[in-house]
N, CA, C and O of each residue as an XYZ file, in Angstrom:
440
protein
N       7.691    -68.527    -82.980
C       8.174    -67.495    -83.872
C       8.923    -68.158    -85.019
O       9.546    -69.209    -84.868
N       8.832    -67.463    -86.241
C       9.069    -68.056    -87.511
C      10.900    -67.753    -87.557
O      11.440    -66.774    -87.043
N      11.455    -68.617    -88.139
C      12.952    -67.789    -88.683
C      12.846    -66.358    -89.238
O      13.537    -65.418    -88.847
N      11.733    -66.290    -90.365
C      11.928    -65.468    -90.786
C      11.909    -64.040    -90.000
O      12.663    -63.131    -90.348
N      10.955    -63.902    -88.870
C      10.827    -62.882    -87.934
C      11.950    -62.570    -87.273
O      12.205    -61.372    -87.393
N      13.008    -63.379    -86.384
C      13.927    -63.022    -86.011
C      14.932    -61.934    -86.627
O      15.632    -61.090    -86.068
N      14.720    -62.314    -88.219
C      15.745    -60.867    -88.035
C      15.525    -59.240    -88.077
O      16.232    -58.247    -87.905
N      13.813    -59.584    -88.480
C      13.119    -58.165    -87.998
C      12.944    -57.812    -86.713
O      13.106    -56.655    -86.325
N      12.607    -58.764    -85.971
C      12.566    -58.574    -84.728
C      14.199    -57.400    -83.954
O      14.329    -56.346    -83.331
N      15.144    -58.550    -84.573
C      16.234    -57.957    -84.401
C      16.452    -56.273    -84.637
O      16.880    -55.361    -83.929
N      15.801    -56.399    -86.332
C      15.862    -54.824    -86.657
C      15.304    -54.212    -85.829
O      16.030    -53.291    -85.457
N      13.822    -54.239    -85.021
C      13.073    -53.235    -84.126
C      13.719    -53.330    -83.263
O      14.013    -52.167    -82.987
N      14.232    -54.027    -82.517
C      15.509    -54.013    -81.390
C      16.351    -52.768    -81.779
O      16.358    -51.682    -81.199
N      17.162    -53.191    -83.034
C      18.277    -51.987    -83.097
C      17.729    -50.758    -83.272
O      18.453    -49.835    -82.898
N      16.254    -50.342    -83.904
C      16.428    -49.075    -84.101
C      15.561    -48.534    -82.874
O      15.438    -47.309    -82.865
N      14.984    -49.178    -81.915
C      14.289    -49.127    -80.914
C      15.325    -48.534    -79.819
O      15.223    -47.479    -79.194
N      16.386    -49.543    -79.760
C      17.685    -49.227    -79.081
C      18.053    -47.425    -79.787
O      17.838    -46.486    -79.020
N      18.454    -47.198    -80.861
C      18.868    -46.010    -81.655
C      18.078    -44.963    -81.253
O      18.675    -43.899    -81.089
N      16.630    -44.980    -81.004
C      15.875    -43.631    -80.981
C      16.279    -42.905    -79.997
O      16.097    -41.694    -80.124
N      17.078    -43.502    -78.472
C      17.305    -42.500    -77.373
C      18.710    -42.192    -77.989
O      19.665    -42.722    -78.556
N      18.289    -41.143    -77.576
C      19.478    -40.287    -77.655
C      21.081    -40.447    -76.814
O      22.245    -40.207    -77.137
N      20.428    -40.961    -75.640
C      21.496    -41.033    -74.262
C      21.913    -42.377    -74.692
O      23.052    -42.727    -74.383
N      21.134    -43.217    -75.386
C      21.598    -44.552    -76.177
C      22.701    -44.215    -77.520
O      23.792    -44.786    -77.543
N      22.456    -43.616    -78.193
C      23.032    -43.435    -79.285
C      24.686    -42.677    -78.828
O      25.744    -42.950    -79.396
N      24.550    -41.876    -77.888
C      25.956    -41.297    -77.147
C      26.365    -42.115    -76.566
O      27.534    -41.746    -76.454
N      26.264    -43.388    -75.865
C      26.659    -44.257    -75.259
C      27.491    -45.097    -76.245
O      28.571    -45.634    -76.000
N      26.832    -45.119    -77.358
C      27.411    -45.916    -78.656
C      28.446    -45.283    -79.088
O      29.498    -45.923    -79.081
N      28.470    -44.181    -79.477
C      29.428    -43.162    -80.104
C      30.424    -43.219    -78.641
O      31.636    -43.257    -78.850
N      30.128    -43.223    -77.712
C      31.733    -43.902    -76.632
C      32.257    -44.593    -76.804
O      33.439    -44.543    -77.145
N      31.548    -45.605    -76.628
C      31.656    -47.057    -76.889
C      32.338    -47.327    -78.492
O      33.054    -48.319    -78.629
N      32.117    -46.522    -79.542
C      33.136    -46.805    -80.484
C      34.279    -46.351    -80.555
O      35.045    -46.680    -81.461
N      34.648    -45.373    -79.450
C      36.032    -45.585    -79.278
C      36.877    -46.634    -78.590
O      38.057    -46.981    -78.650
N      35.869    -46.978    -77.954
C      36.579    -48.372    -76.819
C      35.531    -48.589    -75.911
O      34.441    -48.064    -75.685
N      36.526    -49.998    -75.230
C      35.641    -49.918    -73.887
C      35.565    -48.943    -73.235
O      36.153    -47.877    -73.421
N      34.468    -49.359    -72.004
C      34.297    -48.896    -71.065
C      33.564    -48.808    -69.972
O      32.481    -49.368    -70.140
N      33.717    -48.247    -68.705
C      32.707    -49.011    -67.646
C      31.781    -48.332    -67.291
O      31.787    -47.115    -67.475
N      30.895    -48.894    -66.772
C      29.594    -47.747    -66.316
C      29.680    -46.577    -65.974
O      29.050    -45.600    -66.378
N      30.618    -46.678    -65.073
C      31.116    -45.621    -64.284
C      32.187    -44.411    -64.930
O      32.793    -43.469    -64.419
N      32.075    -44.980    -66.373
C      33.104    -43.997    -67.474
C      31.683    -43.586    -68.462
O      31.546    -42.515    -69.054
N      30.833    -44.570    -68.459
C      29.874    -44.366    -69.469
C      28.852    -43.068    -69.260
O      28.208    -42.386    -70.057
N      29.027    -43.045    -67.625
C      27.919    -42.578    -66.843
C      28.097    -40.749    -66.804
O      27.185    -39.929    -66.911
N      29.601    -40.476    -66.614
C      30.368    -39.746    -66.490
C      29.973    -37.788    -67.610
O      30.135    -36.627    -67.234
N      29.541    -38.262    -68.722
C      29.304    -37.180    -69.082
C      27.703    -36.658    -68.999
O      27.420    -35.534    -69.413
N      26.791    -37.453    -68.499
C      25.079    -36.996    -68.268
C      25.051    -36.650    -67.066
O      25.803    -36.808    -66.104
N      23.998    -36.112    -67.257
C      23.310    -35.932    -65.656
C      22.620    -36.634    -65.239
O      21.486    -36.164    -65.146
N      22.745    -37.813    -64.837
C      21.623    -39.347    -64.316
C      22.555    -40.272    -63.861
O      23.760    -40.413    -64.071
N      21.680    -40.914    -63.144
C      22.583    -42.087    -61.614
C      23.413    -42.734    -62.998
O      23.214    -42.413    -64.170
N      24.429    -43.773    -62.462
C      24.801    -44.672    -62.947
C      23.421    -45.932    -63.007
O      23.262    -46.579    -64.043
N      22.739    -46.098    -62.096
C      21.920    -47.063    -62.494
C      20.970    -46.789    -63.656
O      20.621    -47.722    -64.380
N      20.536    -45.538    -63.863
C      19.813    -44.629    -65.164
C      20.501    -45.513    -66.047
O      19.848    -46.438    -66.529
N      22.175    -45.342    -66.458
C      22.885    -44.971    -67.359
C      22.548    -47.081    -67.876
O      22.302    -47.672    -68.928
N      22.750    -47.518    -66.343
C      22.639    -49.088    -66.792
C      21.379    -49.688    -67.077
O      21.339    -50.913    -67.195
N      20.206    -48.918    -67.224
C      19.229    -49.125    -67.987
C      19.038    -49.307    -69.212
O      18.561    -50.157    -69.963
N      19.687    -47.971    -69.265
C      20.366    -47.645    -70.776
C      21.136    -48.902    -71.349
O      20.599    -49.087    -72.442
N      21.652    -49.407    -71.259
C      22.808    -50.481    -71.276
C      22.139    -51.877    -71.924
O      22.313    -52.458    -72.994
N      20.974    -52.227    -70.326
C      20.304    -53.451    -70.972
C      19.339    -52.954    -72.075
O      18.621    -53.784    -72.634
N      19.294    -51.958    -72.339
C      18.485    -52.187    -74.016
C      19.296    -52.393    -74.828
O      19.053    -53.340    -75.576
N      20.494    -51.685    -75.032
C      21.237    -52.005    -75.976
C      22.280    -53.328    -75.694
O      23.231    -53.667    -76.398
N      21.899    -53.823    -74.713
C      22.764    -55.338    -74.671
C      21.033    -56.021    -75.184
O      21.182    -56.758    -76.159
N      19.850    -55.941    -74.836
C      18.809    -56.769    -75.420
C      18.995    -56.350    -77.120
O      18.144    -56.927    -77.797
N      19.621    -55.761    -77.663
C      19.486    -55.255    -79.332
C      20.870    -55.797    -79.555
O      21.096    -55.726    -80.763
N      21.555    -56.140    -79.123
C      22.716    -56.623    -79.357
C      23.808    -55.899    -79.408
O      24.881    -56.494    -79.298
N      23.799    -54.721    -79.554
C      24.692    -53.452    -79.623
C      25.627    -53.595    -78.625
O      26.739    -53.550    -79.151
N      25.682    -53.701    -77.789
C      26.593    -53.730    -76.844
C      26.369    -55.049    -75.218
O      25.442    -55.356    -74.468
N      27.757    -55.422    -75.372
C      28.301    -56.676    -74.706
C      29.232    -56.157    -73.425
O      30.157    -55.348    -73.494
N      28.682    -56.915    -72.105
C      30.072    -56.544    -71.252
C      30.547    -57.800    -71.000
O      29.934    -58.866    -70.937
N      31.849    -57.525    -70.845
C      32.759    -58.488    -70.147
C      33.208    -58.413    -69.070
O      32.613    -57.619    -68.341
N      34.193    -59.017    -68.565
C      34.802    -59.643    -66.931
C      36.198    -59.202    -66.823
O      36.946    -60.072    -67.268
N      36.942    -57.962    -66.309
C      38.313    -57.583    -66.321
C      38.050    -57.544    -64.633
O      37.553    -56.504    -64.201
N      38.370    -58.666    -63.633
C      38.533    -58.429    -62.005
C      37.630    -58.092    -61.824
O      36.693    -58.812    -62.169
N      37.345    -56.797    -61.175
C      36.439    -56.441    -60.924
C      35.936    -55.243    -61.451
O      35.270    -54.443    -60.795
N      36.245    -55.112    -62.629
C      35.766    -54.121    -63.633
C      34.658    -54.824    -64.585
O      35.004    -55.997    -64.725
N      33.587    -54.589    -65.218
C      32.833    -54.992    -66.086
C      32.374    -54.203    -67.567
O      31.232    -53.895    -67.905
N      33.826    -53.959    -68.419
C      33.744    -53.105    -69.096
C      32.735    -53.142    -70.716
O      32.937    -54.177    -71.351
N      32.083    -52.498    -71.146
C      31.298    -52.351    -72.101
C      31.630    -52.608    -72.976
O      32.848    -52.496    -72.831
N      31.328    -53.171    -74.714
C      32.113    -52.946    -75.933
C      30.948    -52.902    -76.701
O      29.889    -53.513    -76.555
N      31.308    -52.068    -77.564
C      30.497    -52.213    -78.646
C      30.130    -53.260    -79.564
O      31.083    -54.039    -79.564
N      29.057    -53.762    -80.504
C      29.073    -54.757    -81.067
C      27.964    -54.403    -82.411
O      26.736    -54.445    -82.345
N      28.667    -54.108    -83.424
C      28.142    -52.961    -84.771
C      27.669    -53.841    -85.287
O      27.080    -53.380    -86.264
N      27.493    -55.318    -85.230
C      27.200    -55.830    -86.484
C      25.699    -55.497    -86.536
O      25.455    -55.121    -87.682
N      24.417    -55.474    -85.655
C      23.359    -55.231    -85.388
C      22.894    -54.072    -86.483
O      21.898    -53.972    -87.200
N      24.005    -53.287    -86.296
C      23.652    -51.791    -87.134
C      23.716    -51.947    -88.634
O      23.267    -51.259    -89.551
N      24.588    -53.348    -88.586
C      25.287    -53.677    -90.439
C      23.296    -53.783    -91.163
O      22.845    -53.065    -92.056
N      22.528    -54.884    -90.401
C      21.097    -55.049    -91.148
C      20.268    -53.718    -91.115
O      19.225    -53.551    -91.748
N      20.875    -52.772    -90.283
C      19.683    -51.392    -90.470
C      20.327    -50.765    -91.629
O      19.598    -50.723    -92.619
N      21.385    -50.317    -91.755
C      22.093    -50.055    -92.810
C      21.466    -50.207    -94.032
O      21.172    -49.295    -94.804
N      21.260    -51.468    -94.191
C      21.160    -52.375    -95.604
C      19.421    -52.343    -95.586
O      18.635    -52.784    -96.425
N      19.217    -51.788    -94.558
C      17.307    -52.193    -94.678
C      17.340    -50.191    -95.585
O      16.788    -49.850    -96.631
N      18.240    -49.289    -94.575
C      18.036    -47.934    -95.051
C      18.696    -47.348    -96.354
O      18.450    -46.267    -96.888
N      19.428    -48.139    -96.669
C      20.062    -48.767    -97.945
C      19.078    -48.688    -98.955
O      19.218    -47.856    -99.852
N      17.995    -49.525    -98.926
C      16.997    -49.958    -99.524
C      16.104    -48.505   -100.258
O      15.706    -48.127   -101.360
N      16.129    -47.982    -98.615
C      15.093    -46.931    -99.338
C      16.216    -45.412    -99.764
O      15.459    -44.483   -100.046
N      17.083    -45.154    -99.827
C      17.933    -44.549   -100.102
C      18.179    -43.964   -101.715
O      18.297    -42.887   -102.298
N      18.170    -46.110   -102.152
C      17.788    -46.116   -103.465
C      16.772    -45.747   -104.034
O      16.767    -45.481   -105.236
N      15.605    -45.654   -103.185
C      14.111    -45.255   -103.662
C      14.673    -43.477   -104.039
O      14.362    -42.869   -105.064
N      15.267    -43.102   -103.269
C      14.712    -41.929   -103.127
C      16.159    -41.224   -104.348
O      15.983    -40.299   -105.142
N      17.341    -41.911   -104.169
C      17.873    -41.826   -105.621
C      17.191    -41.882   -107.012
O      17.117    -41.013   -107.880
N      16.681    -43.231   -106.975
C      15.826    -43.015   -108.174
C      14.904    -42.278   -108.433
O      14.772    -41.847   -109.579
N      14.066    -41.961   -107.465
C      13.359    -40.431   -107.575
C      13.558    -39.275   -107.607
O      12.799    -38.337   -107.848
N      14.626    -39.317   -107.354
C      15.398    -37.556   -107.614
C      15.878    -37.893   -109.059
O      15.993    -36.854   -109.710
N      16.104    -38.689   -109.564
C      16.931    -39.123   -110.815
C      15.310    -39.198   -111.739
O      15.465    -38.399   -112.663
N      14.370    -39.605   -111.811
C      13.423    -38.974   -112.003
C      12.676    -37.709   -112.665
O      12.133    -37.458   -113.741
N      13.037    -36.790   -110.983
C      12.568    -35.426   -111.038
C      13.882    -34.701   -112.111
O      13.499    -33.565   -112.392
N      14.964    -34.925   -112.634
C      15.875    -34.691   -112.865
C      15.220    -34.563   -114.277
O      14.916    -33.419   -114.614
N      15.004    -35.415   -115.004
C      14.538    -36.032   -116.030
C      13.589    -35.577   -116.384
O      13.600    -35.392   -117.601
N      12.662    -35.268   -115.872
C      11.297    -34.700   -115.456
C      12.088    -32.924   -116.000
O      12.537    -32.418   -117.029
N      11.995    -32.762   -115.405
C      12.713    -31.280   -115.235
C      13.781    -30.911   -116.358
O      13.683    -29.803   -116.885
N      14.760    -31.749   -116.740
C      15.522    -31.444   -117.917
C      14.368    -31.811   -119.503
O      14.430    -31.136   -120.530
N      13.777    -32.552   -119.378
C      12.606    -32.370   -120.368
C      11.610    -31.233   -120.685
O      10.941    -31.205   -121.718
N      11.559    -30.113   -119.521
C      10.631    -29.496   -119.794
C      11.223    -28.254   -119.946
O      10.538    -27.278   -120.252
């Protein structure tokens, strides 16, 4: 695999990670703080092992990291992953600015 692929790769990771839903609420926890499976698990209706499925995708996308407190293994978030989708949706954002800016133009001309 090329350098250059890795950081797309990365991107289909993060937004691959993003499309579930039960993923994306896990995140929105998780940006308030840690937390453990067993806190993560707490507002769905599905095992804790469901919930830690959930988990290794978004630890394979990078989104989220656990650590070692005794015998707790609490979750954290880790946003930078989201910083390159941002900037990729960024991209087309501007497309679609400049096309309304455009139709604007378009429309005040006629």
């Amino acid at each position: 695999m090329t350098a250059a692929l890795v950081p797309e790769r990365r991107l289909d990771e993060t937004f691959a990670a993003l499309a579930d839903p039960t993923r994306r609420a896990i995140l929105a926890r998780l940006a308030k703080g840690e937390a453990s499976v067993k806190e993560l698990a707490e507002p769905f209706t599905m095992t804790q092992p469901a919930i830690s499925k959930h988990l290794k995708v978004l630890e394979r996308a990078g989104l989220v990291e656990r650590g070692r407190d005794a015998q707790r293994r609490p979750c954290r978030l880790v946003a930078e992953p989201m910083l390159a989708a941002t900037r990729w949706l960024g991209d087309y954002r501007r497309f679609w600015e400049q096309s309304y800016d455009r139709l604007d133009e378009l429309l005040s001309d006629g």
